[in-house]
Each structure stands twice: as structure tokens, then as C-alpha cells.
C-alpha positions as CSV (number, residue, x, y, z in Angstrom):
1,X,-22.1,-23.9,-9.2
2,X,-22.8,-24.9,-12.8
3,X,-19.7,-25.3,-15.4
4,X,-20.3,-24.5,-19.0
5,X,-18.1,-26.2,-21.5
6,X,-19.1,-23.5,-24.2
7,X,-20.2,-19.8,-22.8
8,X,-21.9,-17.4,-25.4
9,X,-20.0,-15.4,-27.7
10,X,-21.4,-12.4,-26.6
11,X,-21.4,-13.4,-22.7
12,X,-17.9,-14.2,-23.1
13,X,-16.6,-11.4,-24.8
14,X,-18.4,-9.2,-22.1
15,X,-17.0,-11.3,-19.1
16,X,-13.3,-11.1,-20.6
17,X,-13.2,-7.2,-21.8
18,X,-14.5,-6.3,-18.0
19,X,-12.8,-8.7,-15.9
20,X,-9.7,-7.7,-13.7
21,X,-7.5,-10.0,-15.2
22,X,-8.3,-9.3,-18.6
23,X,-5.8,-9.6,-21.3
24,X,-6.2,-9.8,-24.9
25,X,-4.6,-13.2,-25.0
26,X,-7.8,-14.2,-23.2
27,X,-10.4,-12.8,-25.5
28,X,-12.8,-14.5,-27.7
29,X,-11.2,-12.9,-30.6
30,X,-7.5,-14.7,-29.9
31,X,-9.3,-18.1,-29.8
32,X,-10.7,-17.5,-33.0
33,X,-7.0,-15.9,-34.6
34,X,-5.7,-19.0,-32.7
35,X,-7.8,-21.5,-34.8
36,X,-7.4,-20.0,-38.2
37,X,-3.7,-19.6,-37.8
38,X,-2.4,-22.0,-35.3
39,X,-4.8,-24.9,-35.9
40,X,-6.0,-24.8,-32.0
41,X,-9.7,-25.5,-31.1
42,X,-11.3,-23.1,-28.9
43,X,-13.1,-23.5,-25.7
44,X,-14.8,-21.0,-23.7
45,X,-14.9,-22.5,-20.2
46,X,-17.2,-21.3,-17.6
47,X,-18.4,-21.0,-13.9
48,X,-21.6,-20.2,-13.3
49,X,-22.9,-19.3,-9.1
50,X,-26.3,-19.9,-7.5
51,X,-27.8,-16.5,-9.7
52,X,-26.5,-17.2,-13.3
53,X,-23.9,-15.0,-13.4
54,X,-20.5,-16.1,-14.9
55,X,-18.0,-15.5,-11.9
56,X,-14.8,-17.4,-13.5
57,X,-14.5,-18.5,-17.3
58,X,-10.9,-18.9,-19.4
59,X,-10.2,-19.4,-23.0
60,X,-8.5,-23.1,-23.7
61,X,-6.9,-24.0,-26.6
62,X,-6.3,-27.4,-27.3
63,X,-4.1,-29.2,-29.7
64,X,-4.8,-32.6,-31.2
65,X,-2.1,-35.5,-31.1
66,X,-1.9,-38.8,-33.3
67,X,-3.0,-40.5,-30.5
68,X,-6.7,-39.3,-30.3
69,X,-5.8,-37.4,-27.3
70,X,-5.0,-33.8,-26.9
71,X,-3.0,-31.1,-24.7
72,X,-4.2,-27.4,-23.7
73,X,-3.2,-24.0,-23.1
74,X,-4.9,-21.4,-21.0
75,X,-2.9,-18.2,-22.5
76,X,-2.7,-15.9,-19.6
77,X,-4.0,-18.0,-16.8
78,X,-7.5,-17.7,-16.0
79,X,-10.3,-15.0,-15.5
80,X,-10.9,-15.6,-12.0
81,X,-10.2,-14.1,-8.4
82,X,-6.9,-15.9,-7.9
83,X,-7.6,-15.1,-4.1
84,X,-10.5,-16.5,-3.8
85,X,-9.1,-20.0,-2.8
86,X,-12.3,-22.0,-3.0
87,X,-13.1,-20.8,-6.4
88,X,-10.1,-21.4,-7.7
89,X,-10.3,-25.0,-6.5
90,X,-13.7,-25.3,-7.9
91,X,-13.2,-24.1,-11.2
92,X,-9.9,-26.2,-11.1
93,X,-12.0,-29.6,-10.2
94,X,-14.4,-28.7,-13.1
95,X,-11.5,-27.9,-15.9
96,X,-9.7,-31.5,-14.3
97,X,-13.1,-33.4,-15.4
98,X,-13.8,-31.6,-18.4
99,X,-9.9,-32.5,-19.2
100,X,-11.3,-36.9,-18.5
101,X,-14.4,-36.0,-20.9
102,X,-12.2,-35.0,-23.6
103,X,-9.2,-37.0,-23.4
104,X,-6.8,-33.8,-22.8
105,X,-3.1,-35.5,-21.7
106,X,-3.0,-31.4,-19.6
107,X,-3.4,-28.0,-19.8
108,X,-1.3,-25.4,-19.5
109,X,-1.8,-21.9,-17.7
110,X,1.0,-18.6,-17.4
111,X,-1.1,-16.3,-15.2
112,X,-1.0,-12.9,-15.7
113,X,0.1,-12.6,-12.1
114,X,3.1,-10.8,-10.6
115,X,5.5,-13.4,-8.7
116,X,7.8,-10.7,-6.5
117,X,8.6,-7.2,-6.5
118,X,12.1,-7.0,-8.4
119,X,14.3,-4.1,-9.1
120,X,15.4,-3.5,-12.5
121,X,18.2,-5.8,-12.8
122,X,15.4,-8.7,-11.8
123,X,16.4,-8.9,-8.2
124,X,14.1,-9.4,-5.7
125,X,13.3,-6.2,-3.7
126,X,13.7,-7.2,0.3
127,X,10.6,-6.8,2.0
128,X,9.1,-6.0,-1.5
129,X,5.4,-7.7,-2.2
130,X,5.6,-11.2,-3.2
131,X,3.0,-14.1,-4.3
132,X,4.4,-16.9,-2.6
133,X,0.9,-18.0,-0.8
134,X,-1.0,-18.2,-4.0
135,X,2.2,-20.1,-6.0
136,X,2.1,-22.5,-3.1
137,X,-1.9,-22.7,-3.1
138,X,-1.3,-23.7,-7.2
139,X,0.9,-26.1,-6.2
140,X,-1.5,-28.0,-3.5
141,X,-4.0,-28.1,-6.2
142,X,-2.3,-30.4,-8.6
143,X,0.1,-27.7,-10.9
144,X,3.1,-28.8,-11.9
145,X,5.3,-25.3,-12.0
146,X,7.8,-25.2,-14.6
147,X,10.4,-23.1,-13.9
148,X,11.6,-20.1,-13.6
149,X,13.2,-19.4,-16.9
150,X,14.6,-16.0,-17.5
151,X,14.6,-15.7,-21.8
152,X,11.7,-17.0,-24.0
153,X,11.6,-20.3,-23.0
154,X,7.9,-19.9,-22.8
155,X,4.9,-19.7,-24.7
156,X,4.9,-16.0,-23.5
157,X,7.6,-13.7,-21.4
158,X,7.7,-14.4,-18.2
159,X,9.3,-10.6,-17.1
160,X,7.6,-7.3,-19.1
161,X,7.7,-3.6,-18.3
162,X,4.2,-2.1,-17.7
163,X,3.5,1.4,-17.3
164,X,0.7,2.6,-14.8
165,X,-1.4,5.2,-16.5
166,X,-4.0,5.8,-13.3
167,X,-2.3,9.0,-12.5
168,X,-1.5,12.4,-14.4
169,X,0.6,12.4,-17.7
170,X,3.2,14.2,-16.6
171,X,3.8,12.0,-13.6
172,X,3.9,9.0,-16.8
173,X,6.6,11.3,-18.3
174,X,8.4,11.9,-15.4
175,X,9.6,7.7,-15.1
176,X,10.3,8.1,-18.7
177,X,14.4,8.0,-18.8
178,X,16.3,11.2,-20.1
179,X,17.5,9.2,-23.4
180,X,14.3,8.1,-24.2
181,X,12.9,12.2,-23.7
182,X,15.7,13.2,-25.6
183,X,14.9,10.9,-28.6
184,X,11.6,12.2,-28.7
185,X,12.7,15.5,-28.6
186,X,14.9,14.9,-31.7
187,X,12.0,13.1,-33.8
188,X,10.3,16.7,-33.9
189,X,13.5,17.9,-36.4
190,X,11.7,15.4,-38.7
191,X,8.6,16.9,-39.5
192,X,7.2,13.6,-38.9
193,X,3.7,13.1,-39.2
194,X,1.2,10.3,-37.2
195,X,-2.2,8.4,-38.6
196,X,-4.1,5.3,-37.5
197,X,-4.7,4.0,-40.9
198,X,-5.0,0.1,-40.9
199,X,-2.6,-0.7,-43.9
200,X,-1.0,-4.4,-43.1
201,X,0.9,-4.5,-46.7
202,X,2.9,-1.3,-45.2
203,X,3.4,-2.9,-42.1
204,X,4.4,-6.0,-43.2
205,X,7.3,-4.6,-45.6
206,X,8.4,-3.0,-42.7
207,X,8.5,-6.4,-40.4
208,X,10.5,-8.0,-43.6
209,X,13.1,-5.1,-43.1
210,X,13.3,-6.2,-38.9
211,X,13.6,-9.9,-39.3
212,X,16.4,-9.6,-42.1
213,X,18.4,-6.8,-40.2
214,X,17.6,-8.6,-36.7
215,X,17.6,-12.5,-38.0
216,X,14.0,-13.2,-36.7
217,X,11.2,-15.3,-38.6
218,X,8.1,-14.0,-38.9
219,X,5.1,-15.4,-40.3
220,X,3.4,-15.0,-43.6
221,X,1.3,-11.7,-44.5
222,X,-2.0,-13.8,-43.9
223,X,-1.2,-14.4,-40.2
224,X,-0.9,-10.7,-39.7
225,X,-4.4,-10.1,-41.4
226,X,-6.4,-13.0,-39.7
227,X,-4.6,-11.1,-36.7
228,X,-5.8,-7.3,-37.5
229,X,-9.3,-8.2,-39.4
230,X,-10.6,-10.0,-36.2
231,X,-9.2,-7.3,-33.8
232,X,-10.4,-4.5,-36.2
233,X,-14.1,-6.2,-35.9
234,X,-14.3,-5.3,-32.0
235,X,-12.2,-2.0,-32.3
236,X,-9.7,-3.1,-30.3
237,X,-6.7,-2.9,-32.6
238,X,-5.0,0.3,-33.1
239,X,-1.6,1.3,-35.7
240,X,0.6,3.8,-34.8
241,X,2.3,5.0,-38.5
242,X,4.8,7.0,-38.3
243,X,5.6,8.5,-42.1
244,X,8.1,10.9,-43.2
245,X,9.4,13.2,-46.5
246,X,12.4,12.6,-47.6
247,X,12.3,15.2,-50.7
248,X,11.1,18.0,-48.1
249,X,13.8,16.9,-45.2
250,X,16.8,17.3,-47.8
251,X,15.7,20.7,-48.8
252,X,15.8,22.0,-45.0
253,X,18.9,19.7,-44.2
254,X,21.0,21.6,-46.7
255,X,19.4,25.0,-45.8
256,X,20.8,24.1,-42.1
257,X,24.2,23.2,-43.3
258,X,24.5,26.0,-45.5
259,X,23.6,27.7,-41.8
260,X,26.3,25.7,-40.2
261,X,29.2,26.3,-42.6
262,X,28.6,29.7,-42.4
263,X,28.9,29.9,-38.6
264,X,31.7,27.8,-38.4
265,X,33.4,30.4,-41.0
266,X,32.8,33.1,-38.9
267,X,32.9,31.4,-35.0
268,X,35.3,31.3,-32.9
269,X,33.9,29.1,-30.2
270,X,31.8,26.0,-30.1
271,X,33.9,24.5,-33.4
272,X,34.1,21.3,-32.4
273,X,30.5,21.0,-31.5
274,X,29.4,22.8,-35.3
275,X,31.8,20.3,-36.7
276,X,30.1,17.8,-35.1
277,X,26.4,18.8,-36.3
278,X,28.0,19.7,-39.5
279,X,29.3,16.1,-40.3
280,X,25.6,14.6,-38.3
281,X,23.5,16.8,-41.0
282,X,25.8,15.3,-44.1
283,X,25.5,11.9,-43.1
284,X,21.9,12.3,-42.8
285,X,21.7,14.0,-46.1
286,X,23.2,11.3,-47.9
287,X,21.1,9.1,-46.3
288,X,17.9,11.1,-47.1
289,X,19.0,11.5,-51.0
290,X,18.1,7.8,-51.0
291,X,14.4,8.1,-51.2
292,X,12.3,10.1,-53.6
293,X,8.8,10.1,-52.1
294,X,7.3,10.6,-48.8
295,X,6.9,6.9,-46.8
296,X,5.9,5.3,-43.2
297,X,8.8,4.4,-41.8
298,X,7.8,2.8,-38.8
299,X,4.2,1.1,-37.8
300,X,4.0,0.1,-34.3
301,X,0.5,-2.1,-33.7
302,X,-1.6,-2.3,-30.4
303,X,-4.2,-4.2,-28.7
304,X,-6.8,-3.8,-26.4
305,X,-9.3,-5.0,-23.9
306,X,-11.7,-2.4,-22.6
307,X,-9.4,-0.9,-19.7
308,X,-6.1,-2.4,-20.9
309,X,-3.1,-1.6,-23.9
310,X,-0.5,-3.7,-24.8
311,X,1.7,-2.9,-27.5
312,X,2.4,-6.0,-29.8
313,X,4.0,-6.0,-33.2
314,X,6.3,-3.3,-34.6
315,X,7.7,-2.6,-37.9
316,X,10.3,0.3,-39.2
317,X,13.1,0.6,-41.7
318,X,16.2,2.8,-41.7
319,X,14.4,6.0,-41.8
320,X,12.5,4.9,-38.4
321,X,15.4,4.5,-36.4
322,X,17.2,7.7,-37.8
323,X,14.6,9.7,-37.6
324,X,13.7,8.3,-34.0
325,X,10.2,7.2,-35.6
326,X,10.4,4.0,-33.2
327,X,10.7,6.0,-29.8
328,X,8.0,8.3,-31.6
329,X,5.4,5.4,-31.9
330,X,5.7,4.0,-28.8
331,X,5.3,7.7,-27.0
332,X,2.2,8.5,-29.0
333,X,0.8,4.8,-28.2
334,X,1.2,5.5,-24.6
335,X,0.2,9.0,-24.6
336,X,-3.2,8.0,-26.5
337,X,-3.8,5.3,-23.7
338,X,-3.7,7.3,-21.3
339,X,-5.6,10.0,-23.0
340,X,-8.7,7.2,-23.5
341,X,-8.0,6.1,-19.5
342,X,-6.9,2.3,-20.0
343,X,-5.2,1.0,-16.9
344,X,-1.9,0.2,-18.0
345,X,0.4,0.2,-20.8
346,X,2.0,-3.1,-21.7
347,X,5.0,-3.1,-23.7
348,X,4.2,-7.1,-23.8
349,X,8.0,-9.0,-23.3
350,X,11.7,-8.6,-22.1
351,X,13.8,-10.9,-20.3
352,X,14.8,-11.7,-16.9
353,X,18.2,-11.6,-17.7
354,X,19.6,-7.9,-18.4
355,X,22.6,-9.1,-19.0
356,X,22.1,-12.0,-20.9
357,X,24.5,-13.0,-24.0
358,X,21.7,-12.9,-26.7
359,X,22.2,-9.4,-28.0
360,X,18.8,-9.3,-29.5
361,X,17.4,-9.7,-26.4
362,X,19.1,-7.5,-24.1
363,X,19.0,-4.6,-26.4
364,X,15.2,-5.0,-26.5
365,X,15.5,-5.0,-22.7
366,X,17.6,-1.9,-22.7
367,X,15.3,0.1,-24.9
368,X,11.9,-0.9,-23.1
369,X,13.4,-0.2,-19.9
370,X,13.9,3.6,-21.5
371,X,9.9,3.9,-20.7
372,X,10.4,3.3,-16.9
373,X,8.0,2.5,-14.3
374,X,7.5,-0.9,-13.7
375,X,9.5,-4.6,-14.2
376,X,7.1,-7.1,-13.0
377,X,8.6,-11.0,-12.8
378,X,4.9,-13.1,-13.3
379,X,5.0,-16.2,-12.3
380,X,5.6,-18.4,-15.1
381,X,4.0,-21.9,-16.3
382,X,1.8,-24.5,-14.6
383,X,1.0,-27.7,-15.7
384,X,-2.5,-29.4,-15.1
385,X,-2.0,-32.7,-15.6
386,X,-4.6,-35.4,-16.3
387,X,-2.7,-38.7,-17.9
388,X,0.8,-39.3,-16.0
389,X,2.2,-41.6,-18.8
390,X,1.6,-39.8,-21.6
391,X,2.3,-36.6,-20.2
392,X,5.8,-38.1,-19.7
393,X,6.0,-39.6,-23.0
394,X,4.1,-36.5,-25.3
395,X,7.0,-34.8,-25.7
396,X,9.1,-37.8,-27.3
397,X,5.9,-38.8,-29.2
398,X,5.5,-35.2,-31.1
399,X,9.1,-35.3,-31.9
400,X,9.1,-38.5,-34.0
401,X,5.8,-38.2,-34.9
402,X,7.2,-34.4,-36.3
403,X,10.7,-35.7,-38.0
404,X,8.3,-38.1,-39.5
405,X,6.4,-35.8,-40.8
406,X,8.9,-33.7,-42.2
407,X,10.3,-36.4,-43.9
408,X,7.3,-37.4,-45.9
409,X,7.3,-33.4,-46.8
């Protein structure tokens, strides 16, 4: 077989869109995003067979140190047969000399590959389906696994939930968990009204609003365009806006209480629930009288390979969550999905620990888990490694060589 240290743009992008284990995080497009924005160089490794034809190829990324060497990362493993041992040992011999040519200290991989069956509070399932051969097989070829960690302790989750779309909609709607129904349900009081238009200024204000409420960082509003404009170029980039009107929802939110008054005047049963609605439709109201003029209130952004969805960045204010624009935009994504017959449905990132004392964390859990289907555990990080000592040392060295740095900032 013949290794290529550079495949095609076009050969590439064709090989990773249509390969099983494709995953966005392994496109040519993410190597590019990953070089303007992260200052990562891109290669497109290959494996060539007997006939020319690509049958294993990855996206590295690789980070320069002070020290004229470098360190990699394979986002998402590799596009290969994972159980086809001897080309995974192949390709694995080529990427080890390829990491000698170029003075790379390792390379890191986190395949997109399920470790166990689990149920949903991450416990393995007796009997379930489990990957322990191949995690082995890894091992005997030089990988150094990581761990097992449970939060974010990666450069990507190592637990999501994933929805199977290969089967009728309302078998997708039927794992979906009454809450979550009845929030979509509620959204329709709203008038609220869904386009695809590309508009990253809206979507950034709305990010602003989640990291100040939520305590997050996010990055500048350039990331998030270098992000969209090189998805947008391959169509495979889609926003979900979710807009509403204010003005219009005050007019037929007093009509309704003027409604409700009347019937409590006049009822005698059910008070305590017209109360109840009664004091829900003057909250809202006040609320509502806030804003003068009709606005998205939640933009929910997804991604793409040619059979595959994730979902990836969202954004909402106040008005999303009241108006249950958030459950909205994540229904719609999956609905269209499955409408334009991808595979699955990504929701791209929970933890491993449900009940885990970062409240950020497990209410994210809590209201992904709302979509149903599956929680898949993947296996986690390996570790090629190429230079023993400074593997060992690197991560000493890029702390003093970074306080350095900051200093002289």
C-alpha cells in the first residue's frame, strides 16, 4: 500500500463526507477553520491499496513547540475500518514514520467509537455490546489510553446522546420524553415563526446573553464566522432561528386574560387552576411589555457530513427559554434531518456523570436526555507516541514556556 502525506482537496473531501465514520470534525473544512482559528497545520493523511483507491485517510492537526518539534491531534479518530485489524496496523506504522519525518513528540486520536452499551445513568448494560477487543487491539499497537474521564476533561465529550433517524418519524417521536413533547406543544401558543437565514451578528448576541447568564467564555465574533463561511461554502452548515413578536403576543395575552378573569367571575370549579393560568399570562405579559419589535430569540446552528447531523452551537435570550424557542429549535433540527435521511442526529456532548456537582453540566445532561434514544460512552483518548522524553517532559515545557509568555504580554 502507498501512504500519502497530503491527499487532494477534492479526493479528500469525497473520502470523508462518504466514509462510515464520518464526522465533521474530520472534514477538510475543520482543518482549514482549525488553522485560521487555532493556529494548527493541517495534514490530510492517506492509504492508498494495490488499485489507487484511498481505503483509510484522517485529518491531523499538529501544533508547533519552542523546541522545533511538534504534537498532533486526530479529531475523531480515524476514517478507517477499525475492524479491519491489519489496516489499522498498517496505517498505524505509516502515521508512526511520518510522525520520525516530522519531528511530531505524538499524536492524539478520540475515535468516534462506542466503548459499551450503558444505560442512562452511564452504567454498563450486562450482556450489553461492548468494544473491549478493538480497545485492547489499540493498546497492542503502541496507544497509550488515557482514561476514562467522565466531564470535559477532553478535547471532545467522551459520552453524547445520538438519535437514530433510519426508521419512521413517529417512531423518533415516540423516545422523545413527555416534558420535552409538552414543551413543544407550548411553543405553538407563541406564534413563533422558523427560517434558515445565515445571520452570525444575531447569533452571536444571543451566545453573549448564554455565557453571561451561564458563566462560559466564548470566543470572538470572527471565530464563529471563519466557522460558518467555510461550512456555508460546502452547504453543510444549517441555522435554526427561532424569532418571535412581542407587540402581537401582548395583544392576544391580554385578550386571554380578559378571557380568564371573566371565567373565574363566573366559575365555580377549576379556580385554582384559572388562578394559576391567570397569574402564568400576567407574568408573561410583563415580561413581553419589555420589547417593542419582533426578534430571534433563539439560533441553534448545525453541521453536516453527507449522511450525518450534529447539532453544535446554540444561542437564545430570555424570550427563547419562555417561549420554549430552545426545545423548538432543536425539534425542527431533528425533524429536518430526518426529513433529508441523514443517519443520525448528534446532539454533540454531555457527561458521564448525571449526577455530577457542576450544575451546568448536569442540567445540559438533563435536558438532552429529554430527546431520548441513545447514550453512547466512546472510548476516549489514545496517545501515539513517538519521543518518550519529551512526551514526558511537553507538558512541563508548554507551561513555563506559556507563564513566560504571559508575562512578556
Amino acid at each position: 500500500m502507498k501512504f500519502i502525506e497530503n491527499v487532494d482537496k477534492k479526493r479528500y473531501q469525497e473520502f470523508s463526507q462518504n466514509h462510515a465514520k464520518a464526522h465533521f470534525l474530520q472534514s477538510y473544512e475543520w482543518g482549514e477553520f482549525s488553522h485560521n482559528c487555532k493556529g494548527q497545520i493541517p495534514y490530510y493523511l492517506g492509504l492508498e491499496d494495490e488499485k489507487g483507491q484511498l481505503v483509510a485517510a484522517t485529518l491531523l492537526l499538529l501544533k508547533k513547540t519552542p523546541l522545533g518539534y511538534s504534537y498532533g491531534y486526530c479529531p475523531r479518530g480515524y476514517l478507517i475500518d477499525y475492524n479491519n485489524k491489519e489496516l489499522l496496523k498498517e496505517f498505524t506504522q505509516e502515521i508512526k514514520a511520518f510522525m520520525q519525518r516530522k519531528k511530531i513528540i505524538y499524536v492524539k486520536i478520540d475515535p468516534d467509537l462506542k466503548y459499551q452499551d450503558i444505560d442512562i445513568n452511564a452504567i454498563p448494560i450486562k450482556d450489553g455490546f461492548n468494544n473491549y477487543e478493538l480497545f485492547n487491539y489499540l493498546i497492542s499497537l503502541g496507544y497509550i489510553h488515557k482514561g476514562f474521564y467522565k466531564l470535559y476533561d477532553g478535547n471532545e465529550p467522551r459520552y453524547t446522546f445520538r438519535i437514530n433517524l433510519q426508521k419512521p418519524w413517529s417512531l423518533v417521536e415516540e423516545k422523545f420524553s413527555k416534558s420535552f413533547k409538552k414543551s413543544i406543544k407550548r411553543s405553538e401558543a407563541y406564534n413563533l415563526e422558523i427560517d434558515h437565514n445565515i445571520d452570525v451578528d444575531t447569533f452571536y448576541e444571543l451566545m453573549k446573553n448564554n455565557s453571561n447568564k451561564d458563566n462560559f467564555i466564548i470566543k470572538n465574533k470572527e471565530y464563529y464566522e471563519t466557522f460558518v463561511n467555510l461550512f456555508k461554502e460546502v452547504d453543510k452548515i444549517k441555522f435554526f432561528n427561532i424569532s418571535c413578536d412581542p407587540i402581537s403576543l401582548v395583544k392576544s395575552i391580554k385578550e386571554e386574560l380578559e378571557e380568564q378573569k371573566k371565567l373565574l367571575e363566573v366559575t365555580t370549579k377549576r379556580k385554582e387552576d384559572i388562578e394559576n393560568k391567570i397569574n402564568r399570562l400576567e407574568k408573561e405579559l410583563e415580561e413581553f411589555n419589555k420589547y417593542k419589535e419582533k426578534m430571534v430569540v433563539c439560533s441553534l446552528v448545525c453541521t453536516y457530513t453527507n449522511k450525518r447531523a450534529w447539532s453544535f452551537y446554540i444561542g437564545n435570550n430570555e424570550l427563547g427559554n419562555l417561549t420554549f424557542a430552545v426545545s423548538r429549535a432543536y425539534y425542527e433540527a431533528i425533524k429536518d434531518a430526518h426529513a433529508n435521511g441523514f443517519e443520525f442526529f448528534d446532539l454533540f456532548g454531555v457527561v458521564g456523570d448525571p449526577n455530577t456537582t457542576y450544575k451546568n453540566l448536569a442540567r445540559i445532561y438533563e435536558f438532552k436526555k429529554k430527546f431520548g434514544d441513545e447514550y453512547i460512552e466512546f472510548m476516549g483518548e489514545f496517545d501515539l507516541v513517538n519521543n518518550k522524553l519529551l512526551y514526558k517532559i511537553l507538558p512541563y515545557l508548554l507551561k513555563v514556556y506559556r507563564t513566560i509568555r504571559g508575562l512578556r504580554k
